[in-house]
N, C-alpha and C positions, 0 to 999 in steps of 0.2 A: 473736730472740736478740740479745742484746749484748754484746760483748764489754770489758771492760775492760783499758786501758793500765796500772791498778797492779798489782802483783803479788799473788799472794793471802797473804792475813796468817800467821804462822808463832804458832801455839796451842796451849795444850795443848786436850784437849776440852770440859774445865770452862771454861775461856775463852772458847771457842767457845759451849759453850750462854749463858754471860753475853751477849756480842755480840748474838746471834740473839736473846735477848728485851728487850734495850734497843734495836737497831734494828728491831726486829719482822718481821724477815723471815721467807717462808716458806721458805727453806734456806738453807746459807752453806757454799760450797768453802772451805776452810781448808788449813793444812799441817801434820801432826804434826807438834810440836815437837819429840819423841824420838826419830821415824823418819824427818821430811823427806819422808813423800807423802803427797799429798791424799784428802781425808776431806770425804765430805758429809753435814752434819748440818741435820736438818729437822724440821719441828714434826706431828706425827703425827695423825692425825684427830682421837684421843682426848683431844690435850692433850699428851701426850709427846711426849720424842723419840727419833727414830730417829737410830742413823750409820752411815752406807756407809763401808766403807773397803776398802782393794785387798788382794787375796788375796795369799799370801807376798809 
């Protein structure tokens, strides 16, 4: 695991799925930009994707 010194990018989701298939990763911690906590969106077996995001 690595951890990173920048902070994580502030997105909406749509933004987020843009990021994750121009850097082609296979997840990206993000920050709702509506609600200010983090969301992880990831690229799904199928080709889709999924997002986690925190209960209330």
């Amino acid at each position: 695991m690595t951890v990173s010194g920048q902070p994580a990018p502030v997105l909406t989701t749509e933004d987020a799925v843009d990021r994750l298939g121009l850097l082609g990763l296979p997840f990206l911690f993000f920050l709702d930009l509506e609600r200010a906590r983090g969301n992880v969106l990831y690229r799904r077996y199928d080709g889709r994707y999924g997002l986690i995001t925190p209960a209330v």
